[in-house]
N, C-alpha and C positions, 0 to 999 in steps of 0.2 A: 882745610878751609881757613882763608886769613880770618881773626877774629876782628877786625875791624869793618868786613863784609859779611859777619855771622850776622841769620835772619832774629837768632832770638836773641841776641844780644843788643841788636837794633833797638827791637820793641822795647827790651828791657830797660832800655834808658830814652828811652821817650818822655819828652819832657812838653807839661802845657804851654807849650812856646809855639806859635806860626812862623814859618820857615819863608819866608816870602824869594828869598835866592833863588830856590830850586823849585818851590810851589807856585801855583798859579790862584786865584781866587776858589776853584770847584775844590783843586786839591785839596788847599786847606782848611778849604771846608769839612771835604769826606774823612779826611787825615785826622783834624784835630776838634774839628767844634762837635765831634761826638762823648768827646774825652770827659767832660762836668757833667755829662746829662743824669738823672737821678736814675737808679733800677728802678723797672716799672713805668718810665716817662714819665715818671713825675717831674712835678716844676715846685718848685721853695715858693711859696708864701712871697707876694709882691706887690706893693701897692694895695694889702690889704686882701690881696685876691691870690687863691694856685688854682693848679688843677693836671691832672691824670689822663693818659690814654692808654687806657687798657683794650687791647686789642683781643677782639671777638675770636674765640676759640673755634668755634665755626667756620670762620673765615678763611680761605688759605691767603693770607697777607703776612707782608710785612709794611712796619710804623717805626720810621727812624725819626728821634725828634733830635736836633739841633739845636744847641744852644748859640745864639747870634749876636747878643749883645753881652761880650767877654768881658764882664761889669770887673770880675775878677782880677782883671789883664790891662787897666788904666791904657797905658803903654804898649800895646800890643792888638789893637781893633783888629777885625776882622773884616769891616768896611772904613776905609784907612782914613779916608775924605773926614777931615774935622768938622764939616761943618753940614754934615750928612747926617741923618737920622736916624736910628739902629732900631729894630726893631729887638722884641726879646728872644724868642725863637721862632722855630720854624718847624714842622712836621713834613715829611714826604712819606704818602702812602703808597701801598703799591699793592693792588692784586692782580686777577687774570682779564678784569678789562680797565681800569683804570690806573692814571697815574697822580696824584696828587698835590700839589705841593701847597699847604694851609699857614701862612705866616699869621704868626700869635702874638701879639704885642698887649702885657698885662700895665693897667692904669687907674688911677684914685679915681676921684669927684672931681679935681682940679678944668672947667671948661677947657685950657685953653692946655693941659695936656695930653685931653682927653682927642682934642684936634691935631694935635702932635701926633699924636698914637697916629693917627689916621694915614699921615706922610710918611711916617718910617715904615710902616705897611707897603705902600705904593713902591717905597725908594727900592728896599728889597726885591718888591716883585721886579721892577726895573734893571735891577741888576742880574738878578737869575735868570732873567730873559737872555740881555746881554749877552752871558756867560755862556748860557746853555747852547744857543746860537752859534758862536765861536769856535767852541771845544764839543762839542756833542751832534752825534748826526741827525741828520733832520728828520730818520724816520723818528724819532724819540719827540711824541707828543704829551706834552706836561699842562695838565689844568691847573693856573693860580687862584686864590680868593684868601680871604685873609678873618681873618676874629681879634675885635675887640675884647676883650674879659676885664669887667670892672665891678665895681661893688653896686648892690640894689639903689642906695641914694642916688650913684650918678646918672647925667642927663648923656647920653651920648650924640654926636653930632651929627643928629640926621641931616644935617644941610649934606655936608661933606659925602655923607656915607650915600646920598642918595645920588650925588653927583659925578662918583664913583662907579656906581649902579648903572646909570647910565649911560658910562665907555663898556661896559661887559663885563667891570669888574666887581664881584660881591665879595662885601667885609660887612659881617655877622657879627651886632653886637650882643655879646650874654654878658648879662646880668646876673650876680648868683654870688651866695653870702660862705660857704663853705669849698669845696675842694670840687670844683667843677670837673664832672668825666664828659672830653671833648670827645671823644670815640666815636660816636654818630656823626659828628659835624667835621672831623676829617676824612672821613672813609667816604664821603659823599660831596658831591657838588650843591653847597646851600643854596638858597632862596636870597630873594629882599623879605619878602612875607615869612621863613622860616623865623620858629620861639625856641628857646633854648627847653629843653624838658629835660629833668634831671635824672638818671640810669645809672643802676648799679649791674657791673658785670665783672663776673671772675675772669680772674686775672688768666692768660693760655699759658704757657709755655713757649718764651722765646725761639724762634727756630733757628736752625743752625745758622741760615744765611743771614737773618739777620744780625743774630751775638757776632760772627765774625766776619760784617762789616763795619760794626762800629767798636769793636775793642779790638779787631788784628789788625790793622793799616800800620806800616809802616811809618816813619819820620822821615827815612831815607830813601835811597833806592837803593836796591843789589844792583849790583854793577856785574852781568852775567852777560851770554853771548848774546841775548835776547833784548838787552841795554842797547850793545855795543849797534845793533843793528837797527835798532828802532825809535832808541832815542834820539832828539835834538834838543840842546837848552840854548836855543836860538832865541832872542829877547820879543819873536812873532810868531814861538812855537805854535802850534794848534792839537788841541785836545788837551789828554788827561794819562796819565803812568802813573800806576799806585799798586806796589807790593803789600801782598798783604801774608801774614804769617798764619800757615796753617797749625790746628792744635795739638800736632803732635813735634812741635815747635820745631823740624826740621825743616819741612819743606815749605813751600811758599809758592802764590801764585802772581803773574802780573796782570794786573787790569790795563786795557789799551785802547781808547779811543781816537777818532779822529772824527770829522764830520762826514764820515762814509762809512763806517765802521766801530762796532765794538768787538774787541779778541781776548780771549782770555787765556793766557799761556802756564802752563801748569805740565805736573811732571804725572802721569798716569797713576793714581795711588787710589786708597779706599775713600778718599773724600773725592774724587771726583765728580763718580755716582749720587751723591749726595747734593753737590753743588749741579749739576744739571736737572735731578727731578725737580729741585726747590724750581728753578726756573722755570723750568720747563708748567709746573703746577701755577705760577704768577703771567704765563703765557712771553714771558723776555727773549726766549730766544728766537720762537716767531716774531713776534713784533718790532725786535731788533734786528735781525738776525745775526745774533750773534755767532762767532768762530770761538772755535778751540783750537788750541793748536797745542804740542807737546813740549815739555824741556825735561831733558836730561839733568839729573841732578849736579853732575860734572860741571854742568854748564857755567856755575858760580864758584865754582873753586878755582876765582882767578888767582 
């Protein structure tokens, strides 16, 4: 195997950088704004306010949260547009009947950017719309709503928030003076009328599917027969290609979408089994119907 096509040496040098050449907006989404997020979804202390999603043990989910404004990364947005509004992250749930996606934007007292918060919420959604449209098949149906989190003195902008409400879109604002657990209010589709109520829940045990989608994705792609055939980096490609590195740091799978399709190409091993019950328990490969399809491990020993 060339080592400049090796899968763990890829990852190994993966660096907090978005790759806009070869990535698309979803890409480098899935790729890299998983890369800061805290163990546990947590979020740091911001504008006075954090908060936690611990995901119900009970539950058969996964809760990937995203970090979206690469505060970090001056020089390197993630929505590129300067004069665009960022939201701070974003949660995507996912069980066996819902799909989630709860944009979180943390904010002081300040009125006027407390109304800020309110458009960088929208803009988000606006853009994941966009995106998901494009690059993802249409059976793939995704609920937006969004959450304000700000400290108990501030006034949130019910003008805004109720005006909002009124095209279909609800953005929940909580109030709450310590480490708010959003866990209820992403695993569900909120209210106008929903109150924040504060919940303490043990932490589960990440599942497999979820640790390695957000710490195995590649930076690159392997360049295998499975490339050679299905990729295009046409500047109106369509969908999504993302390698990701299995943990026994050989092998590796390719995610493949298009707007008719999601495939999943992988070589027959002892995680396969694993990666098809998770799914199959979150109901993804009915609801998508997704393909599997096989690769020879040959297949990348260009």
């Amino acid at each position: 195997m060339k080592q400049k096509n090796n899968p763990a040496q890829i990852l190994k040098d993966k660096q907090d950088k978005l790759n806009w050449q070869n990535f698309n907006f979803l890409e480098n989404m899935l790729v890299f704004a998983t890369m800061r997020t805290m163990p546990g979804r947590n979020a740091p202390q911001e504008s006075g306010v954090h908060f936690r999603i611990t995901l119900d043990s009970q539950n058969d989910a996964i809760c990937i949260l995203f970090k979206i404004d690469r505060d970090h990364c001056k020089n390197d947005p993630l929505i590129r547009d300067q004069s665009s509004k960022r939201p701070d992250y974003m949660s995507l749930y996912i069980d066996s009947n819902s799909c989630i996606c709860t944009i979180i934007e943390m904010k002081g007292t300040s009125s006027d950017e407390l109304k800020r918060g309110i458009l960088q919420i929208v803009k988000l959604r606006d853009i994941l719309k966009a995106e998901i449209s494009d690059h993802l098949p249409t059976k793939l149906k995704i609920k937006f709503q969004g959450i304000l989190l700000t400290p108990f003195n501030s006034r949130p902008p019910k003008t805004e928030i109720a005006e909002e409400a009124a095209k279909g879109f609800i953005i929940l604002p909580i109030q709450y003076k310590n480490k708010a657990e959003l866990y209820p209010y992403v695993s569900k589709l909120n209210k106008q009328i929903d109150k924040y109520n504060h919940q303490e829940f043990t932490e589960s045990n990440t599942s497999f599917l979820e640790k390695f989608l957000t710490t195995r994705a590649l930076p690159k792609r392997v360049q295998d027969k499975y490339y050679s055939k299905n990729f295009s980096n046409s500047q109106d490609r369509e969908g999504i290609y993302i390698n990701y590195l299995l943990p026994n740091d050989t092998d590796y799978i390719t995610l493949f979408s298009n707007r008719q399709f999601i495939e999943i190409n992988m070589e027959e091993n002892e995680y396969m089994k694993e990666i098809i019950e998770e799914l199959k328990l979150l109901n993804l490969i009915d609801r998508l119907a997704i393909k599997f399809s096989n690769r020879q491990i040959s297949n990348y020993d260009n």
